[in-house]
N, C-alpha and C positions, 0 to 999 in steps of 0.2 A: 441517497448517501450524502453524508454532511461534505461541502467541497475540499475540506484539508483534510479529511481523510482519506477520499478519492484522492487527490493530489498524492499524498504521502501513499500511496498504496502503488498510484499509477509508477510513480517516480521508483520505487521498492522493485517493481516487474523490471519495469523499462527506460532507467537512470544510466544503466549501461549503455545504451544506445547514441547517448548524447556525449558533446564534444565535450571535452574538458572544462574550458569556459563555462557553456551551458549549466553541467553539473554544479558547478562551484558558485552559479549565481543564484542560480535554484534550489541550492541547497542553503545559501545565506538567506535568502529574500523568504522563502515559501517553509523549509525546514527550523530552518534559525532563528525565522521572526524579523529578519533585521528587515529595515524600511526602505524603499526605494530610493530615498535621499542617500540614507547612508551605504547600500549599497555601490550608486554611482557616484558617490565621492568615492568609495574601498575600491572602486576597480576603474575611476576616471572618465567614466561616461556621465551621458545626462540621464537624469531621472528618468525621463521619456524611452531612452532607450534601455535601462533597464527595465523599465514595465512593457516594454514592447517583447524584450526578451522573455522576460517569465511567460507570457501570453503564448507567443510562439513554442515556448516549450510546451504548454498545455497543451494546446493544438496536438502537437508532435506527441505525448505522449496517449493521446484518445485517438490519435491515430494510428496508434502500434496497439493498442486494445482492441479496438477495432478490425483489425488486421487476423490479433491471434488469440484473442479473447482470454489470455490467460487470466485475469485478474476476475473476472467472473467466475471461471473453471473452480478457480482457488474457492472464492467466498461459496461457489456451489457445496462444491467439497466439505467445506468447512462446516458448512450448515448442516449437512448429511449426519457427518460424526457425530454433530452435535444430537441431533434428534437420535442416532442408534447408541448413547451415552446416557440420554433421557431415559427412552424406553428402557435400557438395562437396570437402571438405576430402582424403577418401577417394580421391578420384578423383584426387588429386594436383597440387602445384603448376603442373606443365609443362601442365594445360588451362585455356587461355585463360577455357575458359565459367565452367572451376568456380570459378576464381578470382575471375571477375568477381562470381560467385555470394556467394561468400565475402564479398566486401567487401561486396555488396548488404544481405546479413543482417546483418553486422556494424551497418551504417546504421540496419537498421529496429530492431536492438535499441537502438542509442544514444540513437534517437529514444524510443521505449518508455521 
C-alpha cells in the first residue's frame, strides 16, 4: 500500500487516539502537505522535532493496527463487496436479484 495512503487511512481509524497536539501536527505535516520547516515555525519547535513527532505518531499509529487490525478488517471487507458487486454485475442487468445486489454493495461501499 502506497505510504500516504496507509498513513491517511491509519490516521482515519486511529487519529482519535492521539493527543491534540499530535493530531494538529499530523494533520498539517502528513494531511496538509505542509513542510516540517513550516510546521515548526506554525507551532515554535525545531524541524527535528517535528519530524520526530510525525515518526512517532506513525509508530503509534501501526501500533494501534496492530493491536486491533481494524484498518485491514475494513480494506478486507471492502474487497469482498467489491468482488460480490462484480460477480452481480456478471449476471446481467435483466436479474432482478443481481441488480438489487448491485445497488446493495454499491450502499455498503458508500457507507465504508
Amino acid at each position: 500500500m502506497e505510504k500516504i495512503v496507509e498513513q491517511t487511512l491509519l490516521y482515519d481509524f486511529y487519529g482519535e487516539l492521539l493527543t491534540e497536539h499530535q493530531r494538529e501536527v499530523y494533520e498539517d505535516v502528513i494531511l496538509g502537505d505542509l513542510g516540517y520547516s513550516e510546521a515548526a515555525q506554525e507551532y515554535g519547535v525545531s524541524r527535528q522535532g517535528v519530524h520526530d513527532l510525525v515518526k512517532r505518531v506513525d509508530h503509534q499509529l501501526k501500533e494501534y493496527e496492530g493491536k486491533l487490525g481494524l484498518v485491514e478488517r475494513f480494506l478486507k471487507i471492502r474487497s469482498q463487496v467489491i468482488q460480490i458487486r462484480e460477480m452481480a454485475r456478471k449476471a446481467g442487468p435483466e436479474d432482478a436479484d443481481a441488480a438489487r445486489m448491485v445497488r446493495i454493495c454499491d450502499s455498503i461501499l458508500t457507507e465504508l
